[in-house]
N, C-alpha and C positions, 0 to 999 in steps of 0.2 A: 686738420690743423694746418694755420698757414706755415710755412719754411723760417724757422729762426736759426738765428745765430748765438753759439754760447762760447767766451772763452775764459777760459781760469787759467791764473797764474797755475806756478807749479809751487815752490818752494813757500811753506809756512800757509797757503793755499791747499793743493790738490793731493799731497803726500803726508805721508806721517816717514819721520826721520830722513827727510830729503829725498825719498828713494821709493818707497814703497802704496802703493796706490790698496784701498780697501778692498774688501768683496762687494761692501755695499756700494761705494760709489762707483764701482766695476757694472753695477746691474743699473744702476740709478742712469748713467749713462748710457748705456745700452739699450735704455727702456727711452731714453731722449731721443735717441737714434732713432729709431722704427716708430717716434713721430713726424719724421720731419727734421727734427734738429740736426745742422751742420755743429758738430763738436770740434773746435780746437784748443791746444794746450797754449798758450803767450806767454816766453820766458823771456829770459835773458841769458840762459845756460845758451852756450852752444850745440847744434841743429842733434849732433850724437847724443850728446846728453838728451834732448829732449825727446829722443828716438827712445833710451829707455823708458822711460813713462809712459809713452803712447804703446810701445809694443803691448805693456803689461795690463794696456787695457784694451783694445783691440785694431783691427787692420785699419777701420775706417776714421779713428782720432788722426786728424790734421794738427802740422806747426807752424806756431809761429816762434823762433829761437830767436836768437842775438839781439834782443831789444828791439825786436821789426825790422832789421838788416835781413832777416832770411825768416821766407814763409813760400809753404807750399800751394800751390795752385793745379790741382788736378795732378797729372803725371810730373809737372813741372816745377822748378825751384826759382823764385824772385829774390834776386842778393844786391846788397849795396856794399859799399866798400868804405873803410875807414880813410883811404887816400893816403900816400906818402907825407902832407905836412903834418897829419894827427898822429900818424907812429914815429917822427921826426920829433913833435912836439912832446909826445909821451916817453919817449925811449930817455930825451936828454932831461925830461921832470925826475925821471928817477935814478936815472944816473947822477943827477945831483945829491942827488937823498940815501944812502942805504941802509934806510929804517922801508923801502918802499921798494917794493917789487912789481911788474907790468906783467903781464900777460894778455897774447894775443890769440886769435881763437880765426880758424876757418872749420869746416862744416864736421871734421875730423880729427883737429890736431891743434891742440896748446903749443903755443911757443911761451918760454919764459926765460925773464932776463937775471933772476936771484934762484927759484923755488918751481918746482912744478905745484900748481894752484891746487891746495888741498881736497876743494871741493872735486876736481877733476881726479887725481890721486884715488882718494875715496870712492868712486864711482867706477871708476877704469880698474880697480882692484877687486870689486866685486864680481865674481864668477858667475855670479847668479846674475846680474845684469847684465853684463855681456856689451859694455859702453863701447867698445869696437874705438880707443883714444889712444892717436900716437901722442906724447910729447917731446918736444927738442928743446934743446939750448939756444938763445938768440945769441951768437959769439958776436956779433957788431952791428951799428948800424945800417952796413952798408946788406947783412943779410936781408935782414928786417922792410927794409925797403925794398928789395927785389919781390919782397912775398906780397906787395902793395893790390896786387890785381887779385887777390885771393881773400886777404883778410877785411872780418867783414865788423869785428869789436872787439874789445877789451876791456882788463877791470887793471884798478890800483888797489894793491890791497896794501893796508899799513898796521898791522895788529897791531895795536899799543902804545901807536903813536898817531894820537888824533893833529895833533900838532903838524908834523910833516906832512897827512894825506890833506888837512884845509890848507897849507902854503903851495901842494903841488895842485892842487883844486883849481886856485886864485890863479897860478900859472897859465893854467892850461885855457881858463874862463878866459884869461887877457888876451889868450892869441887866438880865439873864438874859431879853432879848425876842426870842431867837432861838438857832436851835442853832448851834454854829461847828465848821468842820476846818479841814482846809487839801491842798491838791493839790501843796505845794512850800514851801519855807522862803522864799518872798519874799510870800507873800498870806495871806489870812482867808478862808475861803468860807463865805458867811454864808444861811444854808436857815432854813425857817419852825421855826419848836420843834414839837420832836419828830420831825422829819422827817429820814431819811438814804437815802441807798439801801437799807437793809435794811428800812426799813418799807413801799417799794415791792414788793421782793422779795416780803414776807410776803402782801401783798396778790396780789400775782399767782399767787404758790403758789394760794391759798386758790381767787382767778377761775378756775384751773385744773384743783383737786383735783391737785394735784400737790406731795408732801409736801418739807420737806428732803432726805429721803435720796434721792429723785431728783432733786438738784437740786448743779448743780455752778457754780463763780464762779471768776472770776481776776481781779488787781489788784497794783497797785502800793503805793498812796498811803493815808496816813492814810483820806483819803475816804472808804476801801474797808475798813477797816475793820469795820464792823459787818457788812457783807451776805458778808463772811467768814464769821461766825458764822453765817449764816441756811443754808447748806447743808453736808453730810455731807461734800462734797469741796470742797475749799478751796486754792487755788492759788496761792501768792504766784512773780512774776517774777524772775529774779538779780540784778535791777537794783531789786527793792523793797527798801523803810524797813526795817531790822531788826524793829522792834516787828510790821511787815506779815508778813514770815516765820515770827516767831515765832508768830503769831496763826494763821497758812496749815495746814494738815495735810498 
């Protein structure tokens, strides 16, 4: 069999309950592996979080985290950075708002400026996971900007107030210092410009001589989107976004 490439999202994709990977799709992959198949996981969690799901399925699952800001290459890690005017621009969106909380993410450690991020909470609390996630408090700007050469993305989350996260949205769109999706109708996920998972993807095709048409993706979420586009086989879940389906082959 020739050399393919496979990536699945993780959440609402490759786990049940955020966290928990099957026996079956433990073997289903495994049996991909030992044809040939390069396995990687494409999230948007940060690289720790996506380290729990790959352990639980085995050594040789590769990542891609933080929306294609950070993906692995052999022994190596590929990072881009959100840059000092995007946590400048994100920091004073929410500071304006306090229906809206920011958090920022390097490969280990949540920063947050209201709440530590539930999903992170949740995961870093399970013993059985073993998320290995410091979090801090961002006491000011002028922290936040020191961590510039480290941080690699962020999300806006606004529970219950749709209202405030599309006014900090249009904000942020206007001063165009960073690319946005979103993983769910309550947040922003906010990645370095020009950066998505498909520009990972592309990249890793390329480290691998391994073209699109050998190369297959599954997903749910806006996120997922583009690195839809970046393979011949294209897989949206029952439970994805119509636009995701439509966009899936």
């Amino acid at each position: 069999m020739e050399p393919y490439l496979v990536f699945s999202n993780i959440d609402g994709t490759l786990v049940l309950d955020h966290q928990i990977v099957t026996p079956l799709t433990k073997r289903v992959i495994r049996t991909l592996q030992k044809r040939d198949v390069i396995f990687y996981i494409a999230t948007g969690r940060m690289y720790n979080l996506g380290r729990v799901i790959s352990r639980q399925i085995n050594d040789d699952v590769r990542i891609v985290a933080s929306n294609g800001a950070v993906f692995e290459n052999g022994h190596q890690m590929n990072k881009h950075y959100l840059g000092k005017k995007a946590l400048k621009a994100a920091y004073e969106a929410c500071l304006a708002d306090p229906n809206l909380s920011a958090h920022f993410f390097i490969t280990d450690t949540a920063y947050y400026t209201q709440e530590i991020p539930r999903f992170v909470a949740c995961d870093a609390g399970n013993l059985l996971l073993n998320a290995d996630i410091d979090n801090q408090l961002v006491t000011d700007l002028e922290m936040l900007l020191n961590l510039s050469d480290q941080i690699t993305n962020g999300i806006i989350i606004g529970r219950g107030h749709p209202e405030s996260l599309a006014a900090a949205k249009q904000r942020l769109m206007d001063q165009a210092v960073m690319s946005l999706s979103s993983s769910g109708p309550d947040n922003i996920e906010m990645i370095p410009t020009g950066i998505d998972k498909a520009t990972a993807i592309r990249q890793i095709q390329m480290i691998h001589g391994i073209d699109a048409d050998h190369t297959i993706v599954f997903g749910d979420g806006q996120n997922d989107l583009g690195m839809l586009q970046s393979a011949k086989y294209s897989v949206a879940m029952d439970n994805a976004l119509p636009e995701v389906k439509a966009a899936a082959n």
